[in-house]
Every structure is written in C-alpha cells, then in structure tokens.
N, C-alpha and C positions, 0 to 999 in steps of 0.2 A: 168059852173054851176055844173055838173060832179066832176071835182078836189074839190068844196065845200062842197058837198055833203060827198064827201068820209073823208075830212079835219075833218069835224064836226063829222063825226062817229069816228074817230081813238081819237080826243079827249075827247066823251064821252065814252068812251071804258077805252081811260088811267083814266078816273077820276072815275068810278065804279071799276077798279082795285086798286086803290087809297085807294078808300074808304072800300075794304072789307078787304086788307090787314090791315089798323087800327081797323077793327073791329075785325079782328081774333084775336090782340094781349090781348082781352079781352071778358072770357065769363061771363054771368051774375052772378056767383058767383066772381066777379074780380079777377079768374085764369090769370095766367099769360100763354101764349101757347105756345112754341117754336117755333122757325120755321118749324118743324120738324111736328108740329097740335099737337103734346105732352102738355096735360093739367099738369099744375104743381101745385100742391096741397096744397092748404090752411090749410090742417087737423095740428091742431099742437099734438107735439108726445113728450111724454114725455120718456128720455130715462130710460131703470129700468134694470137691471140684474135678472137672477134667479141662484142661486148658486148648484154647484154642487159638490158631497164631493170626497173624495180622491184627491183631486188636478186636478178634470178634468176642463177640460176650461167649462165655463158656459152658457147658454143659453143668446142669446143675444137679441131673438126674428129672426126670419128669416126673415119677411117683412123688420122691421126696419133698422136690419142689411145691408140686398142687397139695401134697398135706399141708405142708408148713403154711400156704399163702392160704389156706383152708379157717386155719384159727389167727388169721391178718397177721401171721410172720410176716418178715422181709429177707432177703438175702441179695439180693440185685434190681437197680430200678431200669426203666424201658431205655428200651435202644434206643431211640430216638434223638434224646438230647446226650450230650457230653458233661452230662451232670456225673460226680464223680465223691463218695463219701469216703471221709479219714476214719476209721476207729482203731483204739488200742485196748487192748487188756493188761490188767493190774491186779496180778496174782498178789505180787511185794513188789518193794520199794529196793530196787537196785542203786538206788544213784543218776536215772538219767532223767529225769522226769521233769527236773526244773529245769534244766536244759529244751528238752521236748516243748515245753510251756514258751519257752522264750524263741523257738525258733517257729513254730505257731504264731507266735504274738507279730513278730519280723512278716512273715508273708499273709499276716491277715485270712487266716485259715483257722475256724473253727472245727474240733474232732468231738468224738464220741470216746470217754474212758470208763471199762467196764472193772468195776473194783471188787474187792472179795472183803469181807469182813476184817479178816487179818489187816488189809491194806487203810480201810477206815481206819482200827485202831494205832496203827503205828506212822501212819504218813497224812494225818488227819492236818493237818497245815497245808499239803498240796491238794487236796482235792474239794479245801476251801479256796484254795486258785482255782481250781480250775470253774469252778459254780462263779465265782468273779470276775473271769475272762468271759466268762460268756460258753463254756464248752459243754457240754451231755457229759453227765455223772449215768453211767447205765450200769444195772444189777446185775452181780458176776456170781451172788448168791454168799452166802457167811463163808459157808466149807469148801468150796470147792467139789464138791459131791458129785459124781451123775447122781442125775436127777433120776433117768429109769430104774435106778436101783436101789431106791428109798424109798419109805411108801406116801403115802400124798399126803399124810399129816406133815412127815416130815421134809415132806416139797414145798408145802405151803411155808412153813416154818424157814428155811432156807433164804428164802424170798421172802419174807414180808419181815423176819426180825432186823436182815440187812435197811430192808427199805424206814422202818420205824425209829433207828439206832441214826441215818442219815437225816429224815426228816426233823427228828428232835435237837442234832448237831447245830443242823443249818436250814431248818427250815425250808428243805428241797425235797422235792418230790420226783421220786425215780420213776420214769415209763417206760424204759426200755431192758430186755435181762437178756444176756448172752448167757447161755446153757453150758457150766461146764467142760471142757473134752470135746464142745462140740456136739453131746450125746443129747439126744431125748426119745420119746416118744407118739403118740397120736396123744394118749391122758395126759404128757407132762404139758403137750402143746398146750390143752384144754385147760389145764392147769393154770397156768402162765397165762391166757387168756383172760379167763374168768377172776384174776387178780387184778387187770386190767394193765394187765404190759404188752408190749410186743416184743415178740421172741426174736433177736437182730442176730443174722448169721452172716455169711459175708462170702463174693466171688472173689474175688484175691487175697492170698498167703502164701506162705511158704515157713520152710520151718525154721522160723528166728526164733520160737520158744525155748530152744536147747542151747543151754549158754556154754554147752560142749563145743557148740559148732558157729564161734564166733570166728573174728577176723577173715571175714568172706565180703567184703563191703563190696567188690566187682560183681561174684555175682548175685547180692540182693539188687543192687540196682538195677540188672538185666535183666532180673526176672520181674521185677515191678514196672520194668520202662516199659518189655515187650509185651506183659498182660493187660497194659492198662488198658478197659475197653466201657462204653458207655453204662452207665448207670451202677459203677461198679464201687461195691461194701469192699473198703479194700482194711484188710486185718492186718495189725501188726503187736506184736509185744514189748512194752514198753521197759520188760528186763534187757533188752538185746540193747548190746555194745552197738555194734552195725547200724543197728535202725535210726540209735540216736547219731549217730555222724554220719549218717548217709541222709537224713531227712533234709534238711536244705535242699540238696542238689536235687531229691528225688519231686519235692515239690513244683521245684522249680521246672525241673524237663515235665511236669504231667502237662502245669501251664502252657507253656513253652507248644505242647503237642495240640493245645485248643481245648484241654479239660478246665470245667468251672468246680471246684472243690464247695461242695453243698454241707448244712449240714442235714442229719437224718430226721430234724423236726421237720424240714422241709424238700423230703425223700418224694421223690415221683415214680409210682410203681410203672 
C-alpha cells in the first residue's frame, strides 16, 4: 500500500512538471520564453539610421543595435578600418542587374544580393551569375512578408523553402537573410538565428526602393559620397534606374576617398 502510495505521488509530480514546463513556453501575450525564463519579444522594430556628417558612422539606435548584435546580426562593422560592404536587394527583376553584374565585374568589387522567391523564379539565369562571380546570394524570404506578423511556422517556412528551392537550383547555400521592410523582432531574430543565418541590416540607404522617385542621380550620389563612413552595410536596390548609372562613379569616389569594398563573409564587427 506504501510503494502505491508513493508510485502515485512521483507520477503526479512528473505530470504537474509536465504541465508547467508547456505552460512556461508561453505567456499570455504568446511570448515565446527561453529556456533560460527569457521573455522574447513580440514588439516589431522597424530598423532606421540617423545620419551623421563628416563621415562619422551613424547612430544605429543603441537598444536596437545590442538586440540585433545579441542573436550575431550585423548592421555596421568597427570603426577602425575603412572596410566598407556593397549589398542590394532583389524584390524583381527590373532590367538593371546585368548591367549592375558587369560594372562589379569592371572595378573588381564583390556585393551581397538579397533575392525573394519571386526573383529566383523569374530571373533564375542572374543569380546563377551572380554564385559565378563570386557574389553573396542572401535570403530576402519567398514573400516578402514581415516576418513579425506571421507566426513562426510560417517564418520558418519563409526562409528555409527560399533557401531549399536555391540549394537544389545551384547547389548554394544561403547564410545571410535580410528581413523584409527592414521589420523584425527579438523571436524573428531568434528565429533567423537558430536557422543558422545572420540577420544583415545595413548603415547606409536612402530611398531608391520607390521607382516613383527616380531621375535624382545628383542627389543619390551626395547622399552616398557624404555618408560614407568606416565599416559601413551600405544598401541599395537593384530596381532603381539611378543606382544602376550612378554605380561606377559612386564606387569609384568611395575608392578614391581610401575605402576598401569588403565582402560580408569577410565582415569585421
């Protein structure tokens, strides 16, 4: 009676530990916890620069930043050297991109291009150039999604059918994911992490996404020549008219200023 007694207690015991360990993995905001009791934050964040003049590196926000560098994001490397990274995104396939590819190839500058699902299937011949040149194919996600406002099946999913749809093309394997809009979170980071990417965000942009606000080629240069500052993710969008016929000249003045154009496998935080 004894040994039953105690049999019954040691299995209501496992099953109350059971049950609070599922309950930890969720508070009523459907945070997700760590094992660690670390709430991981739903807040979505949108990322922004604040620009700083003479060539200093720019305000990234400091919260923002130490999360991101928290789950080994990047967005800017050390001051110290004149190391300086190209990336593009690749929503679609406007028309400049073989261009882009050949005026790369001219000044011996390898870039980072973040592609979307869409862009694999319809421009699947360039960005088997670009794995040929030698350039970063980085994951821009199928949809175009934020990431915060999906739930993490469908984040996981985002990001790993793009990545499996490339590896099977070409036998390349993506390590880098630019986030949508720019958007994520503390879970999307964790996310993105534990997939085993790093999340690539960037201190220089402006807004060449909006093919509204083309024929500005003065001043995307000015605003590229004067922010250019050491260790800097510098963003551009590969639909923009501008970019592709400003890119010459604009590599050319970074050199010219003493920057060495890196690429991000060989990023120095």
């Amino acid at each position: 009676m004894k040994n039953k007694i105690i049999y019954i207690t040691l299995i209501l015991i496992i099953g109350i530990f059971t049950f609070s360990v599922i309950a930890l993995n969720k508070d009523s905001n459907n945070n997700t916890i760590a094992t660690s009791g670390q709430v991981l934050s739903n807040k979505k964040i949108g990322w922004g620069i604040k620009r700083n003049d003479n060539h200093e590196q720019p305000d990234l926000g400091k919260a923002n930043k130490e999360l991101l560098e928290k789950y080994d994001g990047i967005a800017m490397g050390n001051n110290e050297e004149k190391y300086v990274y190209l990336t593009f995104d690749e929503g679609y396939e406007a028309g400049y991109t073989s261009k882009i590819l050949d005026i790369l190839k001219e000044n011996d500058v390898k870039a980072a291009f973040f592609i979307t699902g869409h862009y694999l299937n319809t421009a699947s011949d360039l960005v088997k150039r670009m794995i040929d040149e030698g350039h970063i194919v980085g994951n821009h996600t199928v949809n175009h999604k934020s990431m915060p406002e999906i739930d993490e099946q469908k984040a996981k999913d985002e990001v790993m059918d793009l990545h499996k749809a490339v590896y099977e093309k070409f036998g390349y394997e993506m390590k880098y994911l630019r986030p949508p809009m720019g958007e994520f979170n503390e879970k999307t980071l964790s996310i993105i992490n534990n997939l085993g990417y790093t999340t690539t965000m960037w201190s220089l942009a402006y807004d060449d996404w909006n093919e509204k606000k083309q024929d500005r080629e003065e001043y995307a240069k000015k605003i590229i020549q004067e922010n250019i500052h050491n260790g800097a993710i510098i963003l551009l969008h590969a639909n923009s008219k501008d970019n592709c016929n400003i890119l010459d000249a604009i590599i050319k003045e970074i050199k010219k200023q003493g920057y060495e154009f890196k690429t991000i496998d060989k990023f120095e935080r």
